[in-house]
C-alpha positions as CSV (number, residue, x, y, z in Angstrom):
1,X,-13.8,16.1,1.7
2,X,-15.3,13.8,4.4
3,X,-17.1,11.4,1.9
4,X,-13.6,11.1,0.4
5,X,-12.3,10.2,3.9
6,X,-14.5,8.2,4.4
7,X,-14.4,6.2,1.0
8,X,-10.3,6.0,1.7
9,X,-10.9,4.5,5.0
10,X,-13.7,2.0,3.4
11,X,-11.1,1.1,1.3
12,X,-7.7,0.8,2.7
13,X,-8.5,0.9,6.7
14,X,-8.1,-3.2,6.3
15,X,-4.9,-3.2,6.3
16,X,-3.9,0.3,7.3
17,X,-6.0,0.2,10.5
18,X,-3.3,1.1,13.4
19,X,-1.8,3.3,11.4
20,X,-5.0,5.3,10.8
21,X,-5.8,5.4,14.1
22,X,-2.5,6.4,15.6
23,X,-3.0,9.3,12.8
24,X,-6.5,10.6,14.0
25,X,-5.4,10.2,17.8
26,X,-2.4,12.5,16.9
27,X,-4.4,15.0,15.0
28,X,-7.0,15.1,17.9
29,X,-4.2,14.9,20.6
30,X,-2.3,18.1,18.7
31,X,-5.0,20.4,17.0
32,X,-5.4,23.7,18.1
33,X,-8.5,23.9,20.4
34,X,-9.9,26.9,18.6
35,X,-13.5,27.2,17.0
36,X,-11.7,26.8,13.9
37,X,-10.9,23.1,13.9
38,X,-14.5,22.1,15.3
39,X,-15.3,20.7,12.2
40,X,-12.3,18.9,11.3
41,X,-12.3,17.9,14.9
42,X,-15.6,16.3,14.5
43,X,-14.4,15.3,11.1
44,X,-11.9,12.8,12.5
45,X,-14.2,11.7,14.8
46,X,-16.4,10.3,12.6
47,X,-13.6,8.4,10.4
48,X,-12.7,7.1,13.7
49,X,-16.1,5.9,14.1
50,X,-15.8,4.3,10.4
51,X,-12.4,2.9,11.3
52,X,-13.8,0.7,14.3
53,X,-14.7,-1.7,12.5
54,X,-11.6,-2.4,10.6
55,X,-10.2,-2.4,14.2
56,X,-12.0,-5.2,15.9
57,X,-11.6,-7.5,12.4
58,X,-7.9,-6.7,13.1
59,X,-7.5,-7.0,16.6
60,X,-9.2,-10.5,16.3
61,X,-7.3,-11.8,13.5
62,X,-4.3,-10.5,15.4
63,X,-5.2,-12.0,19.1
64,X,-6.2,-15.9,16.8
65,X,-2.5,-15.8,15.3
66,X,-1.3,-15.2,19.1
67,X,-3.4,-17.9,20.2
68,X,-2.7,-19.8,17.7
69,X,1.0,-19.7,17.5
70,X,0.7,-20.3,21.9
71,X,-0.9,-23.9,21.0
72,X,1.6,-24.9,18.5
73,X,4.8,-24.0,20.9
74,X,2.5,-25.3,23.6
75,X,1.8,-28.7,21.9
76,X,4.9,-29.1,20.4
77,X,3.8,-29.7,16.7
């Protein structure tokens, strides 16, 4: 099950990144704290792991088009 997971978020966690992550936080934030979850517990964890760098390609691209929409309002163009 994990190296399907993991596969999914190789795949898809381009474009699906906040949405994945606000998913694992959830399930982490939420899960029953018995012995029973460890594993899906550490599960997540490690898409999480996986997902990070989706994240920082995303959060880059995102913080350019912010900086880059600021210069044209700023220049005028």
């Amino acid at each position: 099950m994990l190296t399907a997971a993991m596969e999914t978020v190789e795949r898809h966690g381009k474009n699906s990144a906040e949405e994945l992550l606000k998913i694992f936080e959830y399930f982490l934030e939420h899960a029953p704290k018995d012995e029973s979850f460890d594993n899906i517990r550490q599960s997540v964890v490690i898409l999480m792991g996986s997902l990070a760098k989706h994240l920082v390609i995303f959060l880059l691209v995102r913080s350019f088009k912010k900086v880059y929409t600021f210069s044209i309002l700023l220049l005028g163009v």
